[in-house]
N, C-alpha and C positions, 0 to 999 in steps of 0.2 A: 375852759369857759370862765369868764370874767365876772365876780362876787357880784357884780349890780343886775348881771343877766338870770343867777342861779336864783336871786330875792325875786325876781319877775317871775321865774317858774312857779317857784313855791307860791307867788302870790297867785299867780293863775290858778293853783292845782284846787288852792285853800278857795277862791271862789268858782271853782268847778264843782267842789265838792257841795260849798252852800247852795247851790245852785241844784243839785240833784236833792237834796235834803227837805227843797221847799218844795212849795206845793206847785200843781200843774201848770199854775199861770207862769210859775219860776224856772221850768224846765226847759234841755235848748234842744233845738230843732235836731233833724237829721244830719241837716248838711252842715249846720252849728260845728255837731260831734263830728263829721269827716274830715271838717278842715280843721278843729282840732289836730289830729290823729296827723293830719297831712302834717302839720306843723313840727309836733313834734319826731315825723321823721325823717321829714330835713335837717332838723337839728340834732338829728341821728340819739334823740332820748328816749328812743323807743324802736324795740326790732317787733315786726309780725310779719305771718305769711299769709298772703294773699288763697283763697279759695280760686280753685279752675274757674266759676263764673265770675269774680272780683268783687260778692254781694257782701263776702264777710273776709275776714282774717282772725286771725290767729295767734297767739303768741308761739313759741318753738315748746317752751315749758309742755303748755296746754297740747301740743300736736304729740310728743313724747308721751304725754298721758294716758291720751285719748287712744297711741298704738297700741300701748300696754294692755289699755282695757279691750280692745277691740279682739287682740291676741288671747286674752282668758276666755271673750266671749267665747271664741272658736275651738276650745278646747286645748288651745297651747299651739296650733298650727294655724297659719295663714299665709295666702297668696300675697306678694307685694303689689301686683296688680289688681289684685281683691281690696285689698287695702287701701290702695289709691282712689278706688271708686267710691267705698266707701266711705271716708272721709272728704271724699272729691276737691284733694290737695296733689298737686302737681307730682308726677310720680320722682324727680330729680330730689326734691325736698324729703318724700317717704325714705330716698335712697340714702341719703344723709344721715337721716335721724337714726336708720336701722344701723349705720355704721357707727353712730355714737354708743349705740344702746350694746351691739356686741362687744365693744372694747369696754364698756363699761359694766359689763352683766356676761360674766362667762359662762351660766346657764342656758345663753339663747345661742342659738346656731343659725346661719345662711345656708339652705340645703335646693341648687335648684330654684335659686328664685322665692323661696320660702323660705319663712322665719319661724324656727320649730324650738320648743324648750323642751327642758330638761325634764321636766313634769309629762310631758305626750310623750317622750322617749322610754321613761318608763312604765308609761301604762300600755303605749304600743311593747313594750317587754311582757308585764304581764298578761295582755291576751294573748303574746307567741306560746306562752308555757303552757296558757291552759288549754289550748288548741294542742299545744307539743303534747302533753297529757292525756288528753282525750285522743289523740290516736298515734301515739306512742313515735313518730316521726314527722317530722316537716323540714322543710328544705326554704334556702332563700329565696330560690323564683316566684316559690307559692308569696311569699309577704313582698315579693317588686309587685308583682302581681295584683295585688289586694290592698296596697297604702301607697302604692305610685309613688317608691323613693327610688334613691340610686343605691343597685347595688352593693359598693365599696362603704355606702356609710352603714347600711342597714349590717352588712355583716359586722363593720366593727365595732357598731353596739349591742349587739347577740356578744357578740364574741367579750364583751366587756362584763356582760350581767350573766354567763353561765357558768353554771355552781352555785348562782345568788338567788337572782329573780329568777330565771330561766333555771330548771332542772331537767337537766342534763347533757350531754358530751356529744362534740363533733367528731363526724367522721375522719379517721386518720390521711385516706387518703382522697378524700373532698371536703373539705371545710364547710360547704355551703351547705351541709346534709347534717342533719340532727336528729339522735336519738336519745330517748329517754333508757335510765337502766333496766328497766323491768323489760321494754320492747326485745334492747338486744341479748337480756337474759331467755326471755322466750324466743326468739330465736334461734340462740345458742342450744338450746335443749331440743328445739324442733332438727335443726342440721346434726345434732350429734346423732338422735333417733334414725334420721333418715340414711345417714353415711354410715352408721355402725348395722344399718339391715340389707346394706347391699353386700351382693356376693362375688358382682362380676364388673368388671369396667364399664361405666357410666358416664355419659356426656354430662358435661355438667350443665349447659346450657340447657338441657332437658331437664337437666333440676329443676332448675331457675324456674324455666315455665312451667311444670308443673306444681309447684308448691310455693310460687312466687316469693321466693327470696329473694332480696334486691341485694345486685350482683357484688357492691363494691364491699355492702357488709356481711354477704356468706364467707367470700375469701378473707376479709378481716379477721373473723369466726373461727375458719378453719387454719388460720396459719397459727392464731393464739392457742388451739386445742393441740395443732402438731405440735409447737415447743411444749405445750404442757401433758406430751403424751398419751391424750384423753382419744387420739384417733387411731386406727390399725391399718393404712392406706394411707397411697399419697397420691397428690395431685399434680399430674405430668402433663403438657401443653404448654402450660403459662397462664397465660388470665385474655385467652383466644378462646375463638368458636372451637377451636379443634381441642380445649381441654377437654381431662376425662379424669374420673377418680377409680383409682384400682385399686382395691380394697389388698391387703397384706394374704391374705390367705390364694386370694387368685396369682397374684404377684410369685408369692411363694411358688404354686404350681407351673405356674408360667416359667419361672428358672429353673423348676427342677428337668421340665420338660425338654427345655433348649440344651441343657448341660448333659442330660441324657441321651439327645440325640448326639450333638456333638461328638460326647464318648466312644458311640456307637460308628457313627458315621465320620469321624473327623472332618466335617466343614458343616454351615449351616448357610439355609438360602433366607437371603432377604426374603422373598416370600411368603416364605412360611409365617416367618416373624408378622409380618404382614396379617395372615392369615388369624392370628392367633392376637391381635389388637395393638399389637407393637407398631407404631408410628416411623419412628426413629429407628430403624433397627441398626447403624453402624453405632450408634452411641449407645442403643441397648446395650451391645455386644462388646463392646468395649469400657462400661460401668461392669460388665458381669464376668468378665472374662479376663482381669485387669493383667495376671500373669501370664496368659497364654502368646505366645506369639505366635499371633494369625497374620494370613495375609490379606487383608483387606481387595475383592474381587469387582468387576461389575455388577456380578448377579449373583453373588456369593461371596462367602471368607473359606478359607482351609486353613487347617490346622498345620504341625509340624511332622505328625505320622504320614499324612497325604503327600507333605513335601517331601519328605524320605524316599519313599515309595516311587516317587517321580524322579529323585533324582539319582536312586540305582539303577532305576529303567536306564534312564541317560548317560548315566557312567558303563554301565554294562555296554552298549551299545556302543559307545563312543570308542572303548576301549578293541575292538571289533571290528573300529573303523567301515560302520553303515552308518545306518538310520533308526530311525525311531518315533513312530506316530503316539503321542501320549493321550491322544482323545479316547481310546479304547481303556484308556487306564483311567478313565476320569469320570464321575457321576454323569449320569447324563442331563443332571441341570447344568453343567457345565459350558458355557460357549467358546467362540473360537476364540473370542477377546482373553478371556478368564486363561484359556492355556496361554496364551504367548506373554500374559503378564506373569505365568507360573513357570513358563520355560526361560523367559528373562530371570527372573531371580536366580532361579536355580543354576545356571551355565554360570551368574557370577558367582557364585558361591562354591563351586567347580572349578573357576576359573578355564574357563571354555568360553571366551567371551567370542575368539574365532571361529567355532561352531557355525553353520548356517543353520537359521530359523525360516521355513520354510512354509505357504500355508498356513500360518498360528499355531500350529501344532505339529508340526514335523522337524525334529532335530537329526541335521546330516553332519557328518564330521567333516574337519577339512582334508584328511587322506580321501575319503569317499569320492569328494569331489576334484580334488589332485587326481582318483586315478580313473576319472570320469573324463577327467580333460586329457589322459594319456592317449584314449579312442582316439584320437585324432591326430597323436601324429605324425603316423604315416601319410595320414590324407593332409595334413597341412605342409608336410615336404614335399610331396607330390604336387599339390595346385602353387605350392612357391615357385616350384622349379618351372612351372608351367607358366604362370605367370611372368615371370624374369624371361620367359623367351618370347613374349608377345608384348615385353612391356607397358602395363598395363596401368602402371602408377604414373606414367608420360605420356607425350605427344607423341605418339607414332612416326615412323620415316614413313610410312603411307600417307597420314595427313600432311605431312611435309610436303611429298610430292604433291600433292593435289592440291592442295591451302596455300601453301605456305608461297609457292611461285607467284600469287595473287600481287603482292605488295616487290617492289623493285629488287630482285635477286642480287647478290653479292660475286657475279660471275667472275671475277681472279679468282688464279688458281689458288693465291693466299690466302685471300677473303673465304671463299669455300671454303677450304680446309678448317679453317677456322671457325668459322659459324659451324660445322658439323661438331669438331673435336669440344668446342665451348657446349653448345646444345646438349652433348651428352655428358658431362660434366655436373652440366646443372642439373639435368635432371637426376642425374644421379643423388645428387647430393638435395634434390627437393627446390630447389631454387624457380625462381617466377620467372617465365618469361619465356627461356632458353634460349636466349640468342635471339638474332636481329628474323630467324626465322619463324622461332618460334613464339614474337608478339606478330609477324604477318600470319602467321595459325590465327592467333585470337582477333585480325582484324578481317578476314576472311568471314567469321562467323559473326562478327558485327554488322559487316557489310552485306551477308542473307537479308538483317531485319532492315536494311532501309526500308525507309516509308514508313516506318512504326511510329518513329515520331521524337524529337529529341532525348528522349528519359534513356534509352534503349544506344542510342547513337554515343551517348558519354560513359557508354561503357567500357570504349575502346581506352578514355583520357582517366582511367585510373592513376592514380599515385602509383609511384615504384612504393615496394614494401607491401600492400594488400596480400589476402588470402589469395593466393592461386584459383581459377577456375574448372581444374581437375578435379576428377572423380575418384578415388582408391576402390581399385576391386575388392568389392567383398568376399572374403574368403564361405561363410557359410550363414544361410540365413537360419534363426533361431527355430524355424517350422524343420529344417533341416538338421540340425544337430537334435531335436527330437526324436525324429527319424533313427539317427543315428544312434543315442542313448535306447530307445524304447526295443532295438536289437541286441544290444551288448546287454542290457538290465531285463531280459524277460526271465531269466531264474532268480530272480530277487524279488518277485511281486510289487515293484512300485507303481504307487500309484502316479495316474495321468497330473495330478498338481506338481506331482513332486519333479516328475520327469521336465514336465515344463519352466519348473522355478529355477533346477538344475543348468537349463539351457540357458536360461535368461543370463544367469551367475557368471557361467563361464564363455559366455558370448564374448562380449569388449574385450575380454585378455586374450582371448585365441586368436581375434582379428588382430589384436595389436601385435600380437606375434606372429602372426602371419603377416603382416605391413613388414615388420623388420625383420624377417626371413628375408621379403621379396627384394627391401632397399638392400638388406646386403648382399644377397647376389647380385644385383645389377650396380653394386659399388665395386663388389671384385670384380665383374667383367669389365664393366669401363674402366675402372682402374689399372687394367692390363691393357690397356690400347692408349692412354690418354696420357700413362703417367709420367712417361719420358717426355713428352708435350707441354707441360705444366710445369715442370722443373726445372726447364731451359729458358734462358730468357730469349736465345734466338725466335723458339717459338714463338714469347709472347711478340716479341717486336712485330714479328711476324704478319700474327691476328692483328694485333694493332694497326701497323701501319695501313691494312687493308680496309680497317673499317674506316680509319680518320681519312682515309681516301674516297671512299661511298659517300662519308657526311659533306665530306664538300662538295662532291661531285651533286649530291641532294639538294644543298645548300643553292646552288645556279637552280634550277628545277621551282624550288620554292620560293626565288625572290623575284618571279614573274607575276605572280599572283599580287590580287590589290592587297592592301592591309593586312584589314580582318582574316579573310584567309589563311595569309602568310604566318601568324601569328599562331594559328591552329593549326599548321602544316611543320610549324618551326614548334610548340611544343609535343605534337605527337612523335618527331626525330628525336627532341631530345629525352623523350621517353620508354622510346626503343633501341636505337642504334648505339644515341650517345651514352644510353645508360645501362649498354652490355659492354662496351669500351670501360665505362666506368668502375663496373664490377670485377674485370678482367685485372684493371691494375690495382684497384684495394685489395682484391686477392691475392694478388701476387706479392703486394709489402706484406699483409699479414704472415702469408707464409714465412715472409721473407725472416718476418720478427718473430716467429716460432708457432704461429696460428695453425690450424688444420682446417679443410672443407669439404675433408671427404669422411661424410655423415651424413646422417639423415636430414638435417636441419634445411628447411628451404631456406635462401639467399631472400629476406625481406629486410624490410628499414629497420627492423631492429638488429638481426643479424649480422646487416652493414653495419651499425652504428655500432655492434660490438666489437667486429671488424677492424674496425677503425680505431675503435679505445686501443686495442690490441697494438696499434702500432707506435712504435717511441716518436717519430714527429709526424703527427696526424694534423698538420693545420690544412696542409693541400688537400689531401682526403677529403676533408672535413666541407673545406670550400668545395672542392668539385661537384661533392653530393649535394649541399644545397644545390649549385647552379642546376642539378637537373630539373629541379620545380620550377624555378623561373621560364623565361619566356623567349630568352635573347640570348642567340649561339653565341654571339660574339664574348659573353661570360664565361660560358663554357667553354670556348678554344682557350682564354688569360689561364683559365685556374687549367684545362688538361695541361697547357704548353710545361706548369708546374711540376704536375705529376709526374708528367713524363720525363722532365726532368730527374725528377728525384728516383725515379724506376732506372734514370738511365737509357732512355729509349731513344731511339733518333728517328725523328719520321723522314721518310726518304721524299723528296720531291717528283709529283707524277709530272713527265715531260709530256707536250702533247699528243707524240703516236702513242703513250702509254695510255693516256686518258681518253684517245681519240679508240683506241683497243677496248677499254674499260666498259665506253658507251656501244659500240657497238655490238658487244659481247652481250650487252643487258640487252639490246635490242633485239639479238638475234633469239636470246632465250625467251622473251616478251612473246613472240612469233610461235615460236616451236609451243611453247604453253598453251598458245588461245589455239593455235591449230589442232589441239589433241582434247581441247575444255569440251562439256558436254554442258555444263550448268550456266542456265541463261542467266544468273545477277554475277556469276565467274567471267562470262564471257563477253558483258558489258564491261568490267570494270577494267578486264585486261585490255579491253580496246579501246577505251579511254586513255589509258598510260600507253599503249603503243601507238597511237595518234598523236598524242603528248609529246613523244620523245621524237617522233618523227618529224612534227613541225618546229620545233624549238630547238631540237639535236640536243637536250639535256635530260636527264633522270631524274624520276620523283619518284619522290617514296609517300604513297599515301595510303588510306585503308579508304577500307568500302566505303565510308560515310562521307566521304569527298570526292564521289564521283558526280554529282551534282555540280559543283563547281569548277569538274575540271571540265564538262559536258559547256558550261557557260562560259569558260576562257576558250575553247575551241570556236567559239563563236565566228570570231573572225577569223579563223583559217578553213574551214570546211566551207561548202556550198549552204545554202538555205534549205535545198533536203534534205541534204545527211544531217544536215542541225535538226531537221525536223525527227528523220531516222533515230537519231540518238536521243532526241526526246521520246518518242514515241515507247520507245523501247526501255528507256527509265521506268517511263509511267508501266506499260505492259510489264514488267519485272516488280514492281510495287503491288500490284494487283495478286500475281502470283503466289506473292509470298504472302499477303493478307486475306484469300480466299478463304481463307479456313474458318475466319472471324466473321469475315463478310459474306453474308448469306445469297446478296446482292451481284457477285461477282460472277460471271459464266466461266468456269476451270476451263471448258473445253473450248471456248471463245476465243479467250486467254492462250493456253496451248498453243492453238492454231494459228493466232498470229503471232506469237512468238517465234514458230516452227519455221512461218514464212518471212519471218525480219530477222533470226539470228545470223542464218547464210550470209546477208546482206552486209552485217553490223563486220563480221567478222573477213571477208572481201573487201570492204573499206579498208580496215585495218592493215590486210595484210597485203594487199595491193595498192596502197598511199605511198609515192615517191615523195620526196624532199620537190618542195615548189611545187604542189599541188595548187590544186581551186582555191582562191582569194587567199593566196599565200603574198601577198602585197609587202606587208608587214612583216 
């Protein structure tokens, strides 16, 4: 500011002042004084704060003052919102000042909006004490409660003035709780009284509310009396509803009592413990018993005289070679769980781990049971040998004749031979399939469920390698070796568990020996018919050349068909015919390379593939077996023409009276089959394939699930009724075999016209020349 403007001020000030000094007529106006004020503070020589209605102002000084004073009025506490009314100055401005005044006065505190001193703080201290005095406890809630502060400050000024202003001590394990010493000496003397007069185990919480002790400072109480020895009891639970105080003297009884019986009785029952106020009783038992070695039970502990006891029982007995039920030996609080946890320890500790544990409580020996399984066997060589004469683990030559004719027969005399000598080979040795005959067995009983519905029809399009569809006779069922024991063991008094647990045991091992009793009799028998057949390679050339003769001869047969068909007609061949061809010369290298096959082991994908490892150059193998998953014979002839090479085989070339012999040999047995068939979905299917061969002069090898489509390529060679005929007669055979299901179906309806259309079906067949009806084509 510029010297000649600052001499204008002072001259204004000096006649503002004479100006106030004189008398009324000298005095200036209101508005005189506003624009005064206004003036100088624009020229910023003057700060004030305007009031909320804008009637007065203020200096900052004066508004600091006025909080102070306003602050003592109210006893050292005030609202800042209080405040602001009260001086009715803008509450942004109170906000300020209050911040000057705390950084400059560390007596005054911001708490919530309120502006509290040092001075309120400790007189709100001294009424807490004399309240805390007058009734010997108070807690923080009660003063949130009562002076509307916040918790965290109110405690940390308690917590600042006790010992000082405040007399007396916070609780250890709540802060927030205050007692004075006299309260928790009285106390202390009231809990000592009451704990030193009880006699028997006490809930404490019964304490509590009877003699209202507040909970956190009787256990304070009582844990400072336990170190300092002043109590004869202790307090077991924890600081739960379920604590309890059990005075030293019942405690004492209480162990003398349990260590007494114990003595007595070598075990003790949780129960009782129970009974007797013991909560806990395995930890009882184990603080009181620290050297004993018990065994901890379900419903019980025993000692080591009990175990002794049980485990002469068991030695005596085992050495004896029987048995030994130990529940008679055993308290009768004992359960069945308790013995088999007491007959397990004990057998290892015997080392009798082989021992059978029977019923929980029944120890057998393993001679007992070795000579339990001796019963049998006589009768297990007797049903072997019985079994190997009816073969009973294979397809039968009964089902062969009857099934097996179903699907296009192998009529040379080589071919024959060969599907027979193969088929029992295999089954000898467990292998899938058996020959080209024995997958038309398993297509036979596909071909029952037509009509079922696709799921049932892909049964026949297994993968080579699957589990066989055989059943193994069972040698004895467990109600029968029962039976059997409950005769041999009636001077031994066993009981009905035992007898039954016995059977159960030696069940699966007697079957499994009686399985391979029956394989190996029917490996020694075939083995003595087959073995010079197997060893020769004439032979095998032999089978060979016969089948790779069929496959082609198939191969014309199936490539009349459209597509689709053809495609399902060409991989069901090569999943029968081609891939007993298959198996015929992997076997044959393996031998070749020092393998064996005459075993139990069925011929599956894994068997081949180890087959096959087994041979020193396995690439051909290797290929061929793939090709039989595939789709496309022509794969299969590159990789057999391999094999056969590598076997050394020559396949001979059928000339056409030889193949013209081939077919009609299959035709004439096609004939002789349906003329002797009795079963109407047999006697369809064979009249299908003998209608087939008849109008086409070629052989197909199909299963039952393809008479459908070979009923719709006949189409155009038969008349419009016999298409009808053999529709009609589909359907009537679909019905038949789902009458069982379908509630809908008349059996005897059925029946009857089947009775009157198979005659029919089967006089087509066998009375169809070459250039029949709409043989155009």
């Amino acid at each position: 500011m510029a010297a000649s403007d600052w001499e204008e001020v002072k001259r204004l000030a000096a006649d503002f002042q004479k100006a106030q000094l004189q008398g009324t007529i000298q005095r200036l106006s209101e508005r005189n004084c506003i624009q005064i004020v206004n003036k100088l503070l624009e020229l910023k020589l003057l700060e004030v704060i305007f009031t909320t209605d804008g009637k007065e102002y203020l200096t900052p000084q004066e508004l600091i003052r006025e909080m102070r004073d306003e602050l003592v009025v109210h006893g050292g506490r005030i609202n800042l919102t209080e405040l602001t009314q009260i001086l009715n100055v803008d509450f942004s401005h109170i906000e300020a000042k209050v911040t000057e005044l705390l950084n400059s006065d560390p007596t005054l505190q911001l708490v919530l909006g309120q502006l509290i001193t040092r001075s309120y703080v400790d007189r709100l201290s001294e009424e807490t004490n004399d309240k805390l005095q007058e009734a010997g406890q108070i807690s923080i809630s009660d003063l949130i409660k009562q002076y509307d502060l916040p918790p965290d400050f109110l405690q940390q000024a308690i917590a600042e003035r006790l010992g000082t202003v405040i007399q007396g001590r916070a609780d250890e394990f709540d802060r927030r709780i205050i007692f004075t010493e006299s309260f928790i000496s009285r106390h202390r003397a009231q809990i000592r009284g009451v704990l030193t007069s009880i006699t028997r185990p006490t809930s404490i919480p019964a304490l509590l509310n009877k003699y209202g002790f507040h909970e956190r400072l009787f256990y304070t109480i009582v844990d400072e009396m336990n170190k300092a020895g002043q109590l004869r009891g202790t307090v077991v639970g924890g600081r739960t509803e379920r604590a309890q105080y059990i005075p030293d003297i019942y405690a004492k009884a209480q162990s003398n009592y349990v260590e007494s019986f114990y003595k007595q009785n070598g075990y003790l029952e949780y129960d009782t413990l129970l009974r007797l106020g013991i909560t806990d009783s395995k930890a009882y038992i184990k603080k009181l018993m620290k050297k004993e070695p018990l065994l901890y039970l379900s419903t019980c502990c025993c000692g080591a005289p009990l175990e002794e006891q049980i485990e002469a029982a068991i030695e005596e007995d085992l050495s004896s070679d029987g048995w030994v039920d130990i529940m008679p030996l055993l308290p009768s609080v004992f359960s069945k769980s308790d013995a088999s946890q007491i007959l397990q320890r004990c057998l290892k500790r015997l080392c009798q781990e082989k021992a059978l544990v029977c019923c929980d409580s029944i120890v057998v020996s393993s001679a007992f049971i070795e000579n339990c399984t001796k019963f049998f066997d006589e009768l297990l060589t007797s049903k072997a040998e019985e079994a190997a004469n009816y073969k009973p683990t294979i397809i039968t030559e009964e089902m062969f004749e009857k099934k097996g004719k179903a699907e296009a027969p192998d009529v040379s005399q080589a071919g024959r031979q060969a599907k027979k000598v193969e088929r029992r080979i295999k089954a000898a040795t467990g292998a899938k399939g058996g020959g080209a005959q024995g997958r038309e067995t398993k297509t036979k009983a596909v071909k029952k469920k037509g009509g079922r519905g696709k799921a049932e029809d892909d049964e026949d399009d297994d993968d080579v390698g699957k589990k066989p569809g055989r059943q193994e006779i069972e040698f004895m069922t467990v109600e029968e070796m029962e039976e059997v024991l409950q005769s041999r063991l009636q001077n031994m008094d066993c009981p009905d568990e035992l007898v039954t647990a016995i059977a159960e045991q030696i069940h699966r091992p007697l079957s499994c020996q009686f399985q391979a009793a029956v394989q190996s009799l029917l490996v020694a028998t075939f083995a003595k018919e087959s073995s010079s057949r197997r060893k020769t390679h004439d032979e095998l050339s032999e089978k060979v050349n016969g089948l790779v003769s069929n496959i082609k001869l198939f191969e014309k047969g199936i490539a009349l068909f459209s597509d689709d068909v053809k495609e399902q007609l060409t991989k069901h061949l090569l999943k029968t015919v081609c891939t007993d061809v298959s198996h015929l010369l992997i076997g044959y290298l393996a031998v070749e390379n020092g393998a064996t096959i005459t075993d139990e082991k069925p011929f599956t994908v894994e068997r081949r593939s180890n087959l096959i490892s087994s041979i020193t150059d396995s690439v051909n193998a290797k290929a061929l077996a793939n090709s039989l998953n595939g789709s496309k014979l022509e794969e299969f002839h590159g990789h057999l023409d391999k094999m056969l090479e590598q076997c050394q085989v020559l396949i001979r070339k059928v000339d056409k009276k030889k193949e013209r012999q081939i077919v009609f040999s299959h035709r004439m047995a096609l004939g002789e089959q349906l003329k002797d068939e009795q079963d109407a979905a047999m006697i369809l299917h064979l009249a299908v394939l003998l209608l087939f061969h008849i109008y086409t002069q070629c052989m197909l090898h199909a299963s039952g699930k393809f008479v459908p489509q070979i009923i719709a390529f006949l189409k155009g060679y038969v008349s419009e009724e016999q298409q009808e005929m053999l529709s009609n007669c589909q359907t009537l055979v679909i019905k038949q075999i789902t009458a069982d299901r379908d509630a809908s179906v008349n059996k005897e309806e059925v029946a009857a016209e089947l009775l009157y259309l198979l005659p029919k079906v089967k006089e087509l067949a066998l009375n169809t020349k070459k250039g029949g009806a709409n043989n155009e084509k």
